[in-house]
N, C-alpha and C positions, 0 to 999 in steps of 0.2 A: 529242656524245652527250647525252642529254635525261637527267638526276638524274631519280631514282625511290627509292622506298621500299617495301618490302616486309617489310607484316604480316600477320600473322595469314591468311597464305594470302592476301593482296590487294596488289595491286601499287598505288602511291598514287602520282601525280603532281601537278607545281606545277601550282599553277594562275595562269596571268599576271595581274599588276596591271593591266591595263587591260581586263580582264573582271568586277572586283571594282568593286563601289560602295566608297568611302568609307566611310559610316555603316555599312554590312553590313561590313566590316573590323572598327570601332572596335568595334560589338557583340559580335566573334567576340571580342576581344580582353578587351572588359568580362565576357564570360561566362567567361571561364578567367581570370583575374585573380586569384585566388587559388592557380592552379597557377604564374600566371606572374611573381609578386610576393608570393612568402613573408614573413609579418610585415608582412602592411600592409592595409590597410581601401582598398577602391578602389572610385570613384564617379564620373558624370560630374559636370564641371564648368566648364558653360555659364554662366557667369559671367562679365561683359565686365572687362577689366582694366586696367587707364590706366598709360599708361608716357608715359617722352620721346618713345618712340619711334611714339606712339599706341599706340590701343585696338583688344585680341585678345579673342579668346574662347576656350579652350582645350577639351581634348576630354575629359580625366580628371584626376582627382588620387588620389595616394596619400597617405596618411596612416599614419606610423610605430603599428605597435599598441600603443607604449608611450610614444606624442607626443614622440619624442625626433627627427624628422624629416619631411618631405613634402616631394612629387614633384609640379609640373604636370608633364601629360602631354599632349604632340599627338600625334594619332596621324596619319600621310600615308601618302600611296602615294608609289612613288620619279618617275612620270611626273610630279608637279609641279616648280615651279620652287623653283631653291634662293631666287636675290636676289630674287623678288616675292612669295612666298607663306611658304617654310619659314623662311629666315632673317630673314626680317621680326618673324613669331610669337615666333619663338624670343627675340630680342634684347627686345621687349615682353615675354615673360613673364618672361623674367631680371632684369629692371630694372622691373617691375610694381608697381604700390602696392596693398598688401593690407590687406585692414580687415575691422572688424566684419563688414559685409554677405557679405564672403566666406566668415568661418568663421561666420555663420547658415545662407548654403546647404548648405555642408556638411554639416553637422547636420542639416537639412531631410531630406536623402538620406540621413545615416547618425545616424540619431535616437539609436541606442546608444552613441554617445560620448558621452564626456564634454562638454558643452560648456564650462566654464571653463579644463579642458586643454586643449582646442582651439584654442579663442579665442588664450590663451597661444601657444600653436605658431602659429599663421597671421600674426598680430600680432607674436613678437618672433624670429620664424628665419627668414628667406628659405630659400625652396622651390628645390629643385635643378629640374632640366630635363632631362624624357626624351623620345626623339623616337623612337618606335616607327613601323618600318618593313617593309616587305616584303624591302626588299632593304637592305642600307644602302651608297652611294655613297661613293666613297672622298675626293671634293671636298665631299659634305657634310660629312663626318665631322672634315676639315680645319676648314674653317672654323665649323662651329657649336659645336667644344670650347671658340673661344675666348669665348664666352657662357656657361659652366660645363651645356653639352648632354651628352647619351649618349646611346650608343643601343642598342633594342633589333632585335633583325631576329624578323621572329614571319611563318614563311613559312606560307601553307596547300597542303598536300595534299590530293589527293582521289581516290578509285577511282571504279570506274564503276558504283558505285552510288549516288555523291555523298554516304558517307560520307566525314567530313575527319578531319584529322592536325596539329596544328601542331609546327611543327621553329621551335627556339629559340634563336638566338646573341647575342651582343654583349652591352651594359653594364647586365645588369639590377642595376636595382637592388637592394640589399643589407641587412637592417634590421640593425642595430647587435644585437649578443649579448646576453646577459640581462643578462650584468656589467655594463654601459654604458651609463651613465645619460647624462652630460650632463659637457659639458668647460664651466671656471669657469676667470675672467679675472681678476687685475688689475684693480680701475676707479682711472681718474684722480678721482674723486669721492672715492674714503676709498682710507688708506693701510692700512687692515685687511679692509674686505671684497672680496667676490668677484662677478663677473657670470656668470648660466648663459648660456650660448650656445641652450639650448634652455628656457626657460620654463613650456614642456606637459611636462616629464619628471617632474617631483615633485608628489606630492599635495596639496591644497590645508591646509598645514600651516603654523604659523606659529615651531613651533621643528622643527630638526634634528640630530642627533644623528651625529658624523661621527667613524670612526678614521682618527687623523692620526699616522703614526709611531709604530702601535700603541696610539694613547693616544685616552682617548675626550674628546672636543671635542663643545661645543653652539653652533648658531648660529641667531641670528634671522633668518627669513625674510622678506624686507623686497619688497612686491608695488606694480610702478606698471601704469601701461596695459600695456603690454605687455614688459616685462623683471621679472626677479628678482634681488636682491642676498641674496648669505648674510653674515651680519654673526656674527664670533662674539663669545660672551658674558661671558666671563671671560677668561683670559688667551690669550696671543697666539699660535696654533699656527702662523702662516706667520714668524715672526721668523727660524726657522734655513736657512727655503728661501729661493732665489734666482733659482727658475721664475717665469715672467710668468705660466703659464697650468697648468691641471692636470688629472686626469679626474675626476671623480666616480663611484664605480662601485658598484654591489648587489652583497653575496655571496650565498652557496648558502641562510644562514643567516638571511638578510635586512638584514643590517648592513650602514649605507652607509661608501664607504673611499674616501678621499682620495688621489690618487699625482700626481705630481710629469710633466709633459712637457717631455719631453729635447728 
């Protein structure tokens, strides 16, 4: 029995991947991209990318709207192959060397960011991996989580007037809550301060102002190429914890609050 959808008095059917172009796909997909990736800035990103594994060129990226994270994105139809085409991509962008040149294109195309957040984010967090599909296969799905992949399935409809529909399953990506700044490590470097995991999350400031166990704490903001250390400035607020790692988080009220990862 052929799946159908019925709106608004019109009956919508699939329409096959192997009547779709590629690039007519990625564009449907880049034109809703804000329906289909809440909290994030989304752009192509035709930028070639050097790995072990050789050199990709990817179809989109997303970018967290509050540089706390990004996503390459290739976008395939499911007729191609997994071991010559998808999983090739995929293992290259996972393990990809990312630099300045990358986060200038991006900025090229989304001129509105920030670029020294940016920078920050492209330069010191590796970018997850989504693999937007028509369909999504259940031996791809196997084997390209183990490259930290997901995926999205972004099927189209269409009636017989060739208006379209897109129907949405699988691992869209997710942008972190407003609380959620940026999770802070342990460095083997200093026995006091802290490394952000994500670098583009904080403004370009050079002290910060953090409640730690209700108590307010100041710390230097300490900036190399592409990492951040927070250094505090008087006395020792991690001496009673015994977490390696912690979150960093924004209230309602704008105060940033330190908590402990169990």
């Amino acid at each position: 029995m052929t799946e159908k959808i019925l709106y608004r008095d019109s009956w919508f059917h699939p329409v096959k991947s192997s009547t779709i172009y590629e690039g007519v796909y990625e564009k449907r997909i880049l034109a809703n991209s804000a329906y289909l990736f809440p909290g994030f800035y989304c752009c192509p990103f035709k930028k070639a990318v050097d790995s072990i594994h050789g050199t990709g060129v990817p179809d989109l990226v997303l970018i967290d709207k509050s540089y706390r994270s990004w996503v390459v994105v290739e976008v395939e139809l499911e007729t191609h192959s997994l071991q010559s085409d998808v999983e090739l991509q995929v293992k290259q962008f996972a393990n990809g060397e990312y630099d300045e040149d990358h986060a200038r294109y991006i900025h090229s195309k989304l001129p509105n960011l920030d670029a020294a957040r940016l920078r920050m984010l492209v330069l010191g967090t590796l970018p997850s991996i989504l693999v937007v599909v028509p369909i999504v296969k259940p031996t791809w799905a196997v084997s390209l989580r183990n490259h930290r992949a997901t995926f999205s399935q972004v099927e189209i409809f269409e009636d017989d007037t060739k208006q379209q529909l897109l129907r949405v399953n699988g691992d869209n990506p997710m942008a972190f809550t407003n609380e959620f700044v940026s999770r802070l490590f342990r460095d083997g470097s200093s026995d006091r301060g802290l490394r952000m995991e994500n670098p583009g999350a904080i403004e370009d400031l050079d002290q910060i102002r953090i409640l730690v166990s209700g108590y307010g704490t100041t710390w230097r903001v300490i900036r190399s190429k592409a990492s951040i250390w927070l250094m505090p400035t008087s006395r020792e607020p991690l001496a009673e914890m015994s977490a390696r790692s912690f979150k960093l988080m924004i209230s309602q009220s704008g105060d940033y609050l330190m908590e402990e990862e169990k």
